[in-house]
N, C-alpha and C positions, 0 to 999 in steps of 0.2 A: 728789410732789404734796402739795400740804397741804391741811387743813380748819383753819378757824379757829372758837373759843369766845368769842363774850361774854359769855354769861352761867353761874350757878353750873353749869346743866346743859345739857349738848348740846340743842341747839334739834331737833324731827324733820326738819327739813331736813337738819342737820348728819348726823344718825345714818344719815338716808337716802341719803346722798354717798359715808359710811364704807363700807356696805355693797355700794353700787353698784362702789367702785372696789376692794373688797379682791376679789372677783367675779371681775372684769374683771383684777385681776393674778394671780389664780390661773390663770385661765382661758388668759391668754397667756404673757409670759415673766418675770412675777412682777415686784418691784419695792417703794415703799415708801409709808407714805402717814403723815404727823405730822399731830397731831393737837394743836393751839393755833398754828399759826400760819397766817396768812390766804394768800391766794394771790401777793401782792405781797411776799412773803418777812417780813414784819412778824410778829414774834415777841409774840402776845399771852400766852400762858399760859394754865392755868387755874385754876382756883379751888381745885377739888376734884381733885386728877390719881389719887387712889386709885381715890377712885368713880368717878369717866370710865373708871379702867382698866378696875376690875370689871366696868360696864355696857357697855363694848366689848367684853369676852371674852365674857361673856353672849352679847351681842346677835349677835356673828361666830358661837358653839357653836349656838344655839338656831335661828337666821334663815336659814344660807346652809345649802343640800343639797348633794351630800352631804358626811359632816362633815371638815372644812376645816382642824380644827386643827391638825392635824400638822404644817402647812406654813404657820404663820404664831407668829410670836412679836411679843409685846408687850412694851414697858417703857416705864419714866417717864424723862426725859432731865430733864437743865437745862442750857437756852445761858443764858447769860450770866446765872443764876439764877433763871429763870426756867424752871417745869416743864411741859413738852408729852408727849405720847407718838408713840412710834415704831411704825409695826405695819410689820414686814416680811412679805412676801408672798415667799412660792416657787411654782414652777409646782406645779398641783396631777397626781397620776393618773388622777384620775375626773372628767375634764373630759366635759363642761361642768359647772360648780358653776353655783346659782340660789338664785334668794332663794326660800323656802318656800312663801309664801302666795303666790307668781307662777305657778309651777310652770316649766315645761321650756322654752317658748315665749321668743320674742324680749323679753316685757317681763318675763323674769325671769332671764337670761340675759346677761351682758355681757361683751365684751371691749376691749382695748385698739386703739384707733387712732389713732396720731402720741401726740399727750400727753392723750386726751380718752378717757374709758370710754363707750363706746357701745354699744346695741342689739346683740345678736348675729344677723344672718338669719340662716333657717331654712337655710340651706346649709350656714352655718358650723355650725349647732348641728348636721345632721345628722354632717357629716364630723366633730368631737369627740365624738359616741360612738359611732360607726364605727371610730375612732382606737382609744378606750377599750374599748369592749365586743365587739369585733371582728366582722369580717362578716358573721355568723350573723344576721339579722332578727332571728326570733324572739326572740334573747337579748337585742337590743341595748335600753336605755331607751326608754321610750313619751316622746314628747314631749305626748304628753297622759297626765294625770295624775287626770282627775278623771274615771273611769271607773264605769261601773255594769255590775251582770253579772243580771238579773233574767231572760233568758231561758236561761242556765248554773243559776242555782240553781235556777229549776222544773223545769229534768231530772232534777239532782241529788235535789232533793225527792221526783218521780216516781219515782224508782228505790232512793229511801230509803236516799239516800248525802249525807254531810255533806258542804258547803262552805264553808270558811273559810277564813284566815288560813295555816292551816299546808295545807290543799291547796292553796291560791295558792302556798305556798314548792315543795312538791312537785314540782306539775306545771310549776312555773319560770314562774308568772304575773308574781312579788314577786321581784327579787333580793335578793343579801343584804343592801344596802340597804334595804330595803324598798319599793322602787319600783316601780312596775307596770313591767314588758318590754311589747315589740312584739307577743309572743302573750298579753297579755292585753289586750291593744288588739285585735287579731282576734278578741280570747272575747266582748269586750265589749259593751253596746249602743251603742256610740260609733261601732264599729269604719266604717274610711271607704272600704270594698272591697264590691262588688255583685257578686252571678249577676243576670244579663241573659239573659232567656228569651225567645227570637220562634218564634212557629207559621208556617208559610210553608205558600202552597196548591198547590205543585209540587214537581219539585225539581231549581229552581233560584234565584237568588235576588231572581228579581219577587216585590215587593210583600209583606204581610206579615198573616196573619188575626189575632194578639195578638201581644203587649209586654208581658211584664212584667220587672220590676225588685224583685230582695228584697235589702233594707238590714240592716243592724241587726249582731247576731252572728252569726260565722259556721257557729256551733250553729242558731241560728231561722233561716236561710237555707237552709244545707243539706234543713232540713225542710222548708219551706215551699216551695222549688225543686221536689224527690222527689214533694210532693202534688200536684203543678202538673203535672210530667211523666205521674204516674201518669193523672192523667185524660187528658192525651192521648193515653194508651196503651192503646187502644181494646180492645177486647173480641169477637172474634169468635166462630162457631158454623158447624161443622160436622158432616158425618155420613161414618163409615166402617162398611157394613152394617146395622146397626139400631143402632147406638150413636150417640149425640150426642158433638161434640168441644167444648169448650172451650178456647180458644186466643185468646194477646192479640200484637197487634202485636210487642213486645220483650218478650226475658225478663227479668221484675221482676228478678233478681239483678245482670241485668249492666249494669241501668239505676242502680241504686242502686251497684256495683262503682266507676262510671264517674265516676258524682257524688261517690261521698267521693272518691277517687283523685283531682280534678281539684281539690277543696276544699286537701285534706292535702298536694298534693304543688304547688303553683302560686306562681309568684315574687309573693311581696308585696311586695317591696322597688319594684316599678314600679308605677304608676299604674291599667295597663290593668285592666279589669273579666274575670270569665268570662263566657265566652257559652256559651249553650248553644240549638243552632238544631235545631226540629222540622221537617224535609223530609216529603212524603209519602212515603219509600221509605228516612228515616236520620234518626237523629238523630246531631246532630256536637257533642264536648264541646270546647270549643277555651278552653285555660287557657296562661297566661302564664308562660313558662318553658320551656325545652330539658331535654334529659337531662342529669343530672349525672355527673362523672368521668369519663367515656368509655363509658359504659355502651351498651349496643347493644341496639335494637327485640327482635332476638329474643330477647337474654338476659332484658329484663322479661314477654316472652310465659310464658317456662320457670319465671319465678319469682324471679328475681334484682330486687332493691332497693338503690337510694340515697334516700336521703331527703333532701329540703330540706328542710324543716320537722320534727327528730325529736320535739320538745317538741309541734306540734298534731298527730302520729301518738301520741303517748303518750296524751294528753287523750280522743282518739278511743278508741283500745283501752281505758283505763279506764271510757269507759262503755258499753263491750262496742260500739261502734258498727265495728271491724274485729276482726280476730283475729291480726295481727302482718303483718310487714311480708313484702311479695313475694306475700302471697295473693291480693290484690284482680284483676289481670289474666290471671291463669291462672284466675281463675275468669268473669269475662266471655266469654273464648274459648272454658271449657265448656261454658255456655251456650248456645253454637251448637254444641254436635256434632251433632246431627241434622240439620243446617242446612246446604243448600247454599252458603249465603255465611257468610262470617267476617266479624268487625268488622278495621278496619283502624287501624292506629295512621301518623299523620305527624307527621313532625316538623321543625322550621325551629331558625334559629337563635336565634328567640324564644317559638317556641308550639310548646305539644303539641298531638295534636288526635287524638281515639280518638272513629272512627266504629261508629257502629251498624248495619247493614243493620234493614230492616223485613222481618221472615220471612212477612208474609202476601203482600207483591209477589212473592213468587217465585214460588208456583202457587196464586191464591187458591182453586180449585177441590180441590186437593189439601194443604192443609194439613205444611206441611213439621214443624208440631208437634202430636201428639195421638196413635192410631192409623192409621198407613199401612199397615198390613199384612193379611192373610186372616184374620179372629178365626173363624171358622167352623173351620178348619187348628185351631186353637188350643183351641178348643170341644171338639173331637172330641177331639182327644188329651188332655183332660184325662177326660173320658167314659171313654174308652177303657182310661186307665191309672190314673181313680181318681183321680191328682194328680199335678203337674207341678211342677219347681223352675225357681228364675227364671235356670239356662240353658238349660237345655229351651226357654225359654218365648221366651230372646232368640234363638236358633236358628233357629225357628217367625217370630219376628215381625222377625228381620232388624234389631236393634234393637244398641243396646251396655245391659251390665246396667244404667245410670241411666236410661237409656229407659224399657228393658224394666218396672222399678219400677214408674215412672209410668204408663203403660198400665194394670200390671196393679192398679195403685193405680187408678185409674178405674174398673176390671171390677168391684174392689169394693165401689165407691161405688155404682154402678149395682145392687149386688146379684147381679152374675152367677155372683160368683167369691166364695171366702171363703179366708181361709189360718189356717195351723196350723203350731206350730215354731217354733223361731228360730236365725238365723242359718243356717247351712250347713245345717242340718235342715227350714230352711223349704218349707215346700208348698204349693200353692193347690190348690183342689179346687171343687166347681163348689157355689154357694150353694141350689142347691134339690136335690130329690131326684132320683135319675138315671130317676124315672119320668117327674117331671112335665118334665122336659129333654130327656130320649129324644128325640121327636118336634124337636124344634128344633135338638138339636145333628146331628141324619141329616139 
C-alpha cells in the first residue's frame, strides 16, 4: 500500500493513514506500507525523508498500544532517485494493537480486509485477545480503558489500606502492559454486569412486591445487594419459658456466604445478570456459570474449590471480605444445623443456583433457631452443682456445642447466667445469688 507526500511535512491525513494501516498489518498478516508514493503507483518523494523517518518512528513508538516496534522496521529507499520510505509490518503477539488516544473499541482498532484497513468489530476484537491473553476473563484486556474505581478506593480508604498503581499490578487490575484487564473492568464503576433483586409474595413465581437492580462496581454491588436482602430478612420473637427468643428469617452468615460465592465465583464472560429471588419460604441465588473441572455438589458442601475467577477471590480475601477459598459453602450448611431443612445447591449446564430455606416456615410456633429445650433442666443443675461446662449444658439442651454457645450466650445477656474460665476450664454459674434464684430455679 502507499501513502503519498506533497508537501515538506506529512499532511494529518497522511500520518492518520500510516497509523491506521500499520494497525491493521499488525493486527492481520502483516505487510508493507511506502511512504512518498501516491496510490496510482506515482513515485513522488519527499522532501525531507530523515525527518518523515524520524516522525514516523516517533509517531508508530508513541501512538499505537501496545508497543509495536519490535515488529516493524523502517528505512529510506530511492527508485529511480527518488527517496520514499518503506515501513514493513510483521504480525504482532499482542493482537489487538490500537491507536492510544482510541483505546480498545472498533474506532481504535484495525485490521485488514481484501486491500482496505478497516474497523475491527467487537468480535474480532474480542477473539484477538482471547487468542493473546488466553481464556481466563479475568486476565484478558478490558476493551474499555477509561475506567474509574471510586467505590474500590473508599473501601480501601475505610480500611486504611493504599490503592494505587502498584496494587492495580498486584491484584492483576494493570497488566504488564499497563492495561487495565477484565477484573478491573468488574472493580470498576463502569463495570457492565448487574445483581437483579425481586421480592415475590408467595412461593411461586406470580407477580412481584420489588425490583431492584445494583450497577456500578462489583465491590458497591455486592454491598448494596447484602443491605437490601438484610432488610428482607425479617426479624422474629419468640418465647421458650420465660425467656424471649430473638430469631431472623435466614442466618446473616449464609446469606452473605451465598452473596460473595455467587459475586466471586460467576461467568462474566456471558451477558446474563445475577438474580437473586426473595420467595416467602427461600431465597434462591441463581448466578451464571456451571461447576468447573469436574468438580462435584458434594465435594464443594465438604470444602473442596475451583475457582473461575482466582484474581476477584484474591481482591476479596484482601480486604478480608472471605478467608480463603473452599470456606464459604461449608459454612452456609453450618448455618443450618439446628435446622430441619438444609439449603440446596442446583446445578444446570449454565447456572448455579444455591437455595436457602426460610427457618421460620418450618414451625413458626416453635422456633427451629433460639432455645428449644427445658431451661428450668438447665437452671437447676447449674443450682445444684454450682456451674456447668458447655457439654454439660449441650447434653441438657439437646443442642451441638455451637448451639449450645448461643443459647447460653443469651442466658447471659439476659443476665441469668454468668461465666468464668477459659477454654476447656470454662464455667457458667448462675448471675444472681443462689438465694435470690432458690425459689425460681425449684
Amino acid at each position: 500500500m502507499y501513502k503519498e507526500s506533497m508537501t515538506e511535512v506529512l499532511c494529518p491525513q497522511i500520518t492518520e493513514d500510516i497509523k491506521r494501516n500499520v494497525i491493521a498489518l499488525v493486527n492481520s498478516r502483516g505487510g508493507s506500507v511506502y511512504v512518498g508514493i501516491n496510490n496510482k503507483g506515482d513515485i513522488v518523494g519527499l522532501a525531507d525523508p530523515h525527518t518523515e523517518l524520524s516522525r514516523i518512528e516517533g509517531m508508530i513508538s508513541e501512538e499505537i498500544k501496545p508497543d509495536v516496534t519490535q515488529f516493524i522496521q523502517t528505512k529510506i529507499e530511492q527508485i529511480n532517485d527518488i527517496h520514499v520510505i518503506l515501513i514493513t509490518v510483521k504480525t504482532g503477539t499482542q493482537r489487538p494493537y490500537f491507536l492510544a488516544d482510541k483505546g480498545l473499541g472498533p474506532e481504535g482498532v484495525f485490521v485488514r480486509l481484501g486491500s482496505s484497513s478497516m474497523p475491527a468489530t467487537k468480535s474480532s476484537i474480542f477473539k484477538m485477545i482471547s487468542d493473546t491473553d488466553g481464556e481466563k476473563f479475568e486476565n484478558q484486556r478490558s476493551i474499555f480503558q477509561n475506567l474509574t474505581f471510586l467505590a474500590v478506593e473508599e473501601e480501601f480508604s475505610q480500611k486504611n489500606l493504599p490503592f494505587g498503581k502498584s496494587e492495580m499490578e498486584e491484584f492483576g487490575l494493570l497488566n504488564s502492559n499497563k492495561l487495565y484487564t477484565n477484573l478491573a473492568l468488574l472493580l470498576s464503576d463502569q463495570c457492565e454486569h448487574a445483581i437483579q433483586v425481586t421480592v415475590l409474595p408467595d412461593t411461586n413465581q406470580k407477580g412481584y412486591q420489588t425490583r431492584r437492580e445494583f450497577n456500578g462496581s462489583l465491590l458497591g454491588q455486592m454491598k448494596k445487594a447484602y443491605r437490601f436482602l438484610d432488610i428482607n430478612n425479617f426479624k422474629r420473637m419468640s418465647f421458650s419459658g420465660l425467656y424471649r427468643i430473638d430469631f431472623r428469617d435466614y442466618p446473616e452468615i449464609a446469606i452473605f456466604e451465598s452473596l460473595l460465592n455467587a459475586v466471586i465465583h460467576r461467568d462474566y464472560s456471558t451477558n446474563w445478570n445475577m438474580l437473586i429471588k426473595v420467595f416467602s419460604d427461600r431465597i434462591e441465588f441463581v448466578s451464571p456459570g456451571s461447576l468447573l473441572g469436574g468438580i462435584k455438589i458434594e465435594e464443594i458442601i465438604k470444602g473442596f474449590s475451583a475457582s473461575r475467577n482466582p484474581g476477584l477471590a484474591k481482591f476479596f480475601y484482601g480486604l478480608s471480605f472471605n478467608e480463603g477459598y473452599g470456606l464459604g459453602i461449608p459454612r452456609i450448611f453450618e448455618a443450618y444445623d439446628d435446622c430441619p431443612l438444609t439449603p440446596k445447591i442446583l446445578v444446570s449446564k449454565n447456572v448455579f443456583r444455591m437455595i436457602l430455606p426460610n427457618t421460620y416456615t418450618v414451625t413458626p410456633k416453635n422456633p427451629v433457631r433460639g432455645l428449644p429445650s427445658p431451661e428450668e433442666t438447665l437452671m437447676r443443675t447449674v443450682y445444684e452443682q454450682g456451674s456447668i461446662n458447655l457439654i454439660q449444658a449441650g447434653r441438657i439442651l439437646g443442642l451441638s456445642q455451637s448451639s449450645t454457645s448461643l443459647v447460653l450466650d443469651k442466658m447471659i445477656e439476659l443476665g441469668k447466667l454468668k461465666r468464668k474460665g477459659e477454654s476447656d476450664n470454662l464455667q457458667y454459674y448462675f448471675g444472681k445469688s443462689h438465694d435470690d434464684i432458690k425459689g425460681a430455679a425449684i
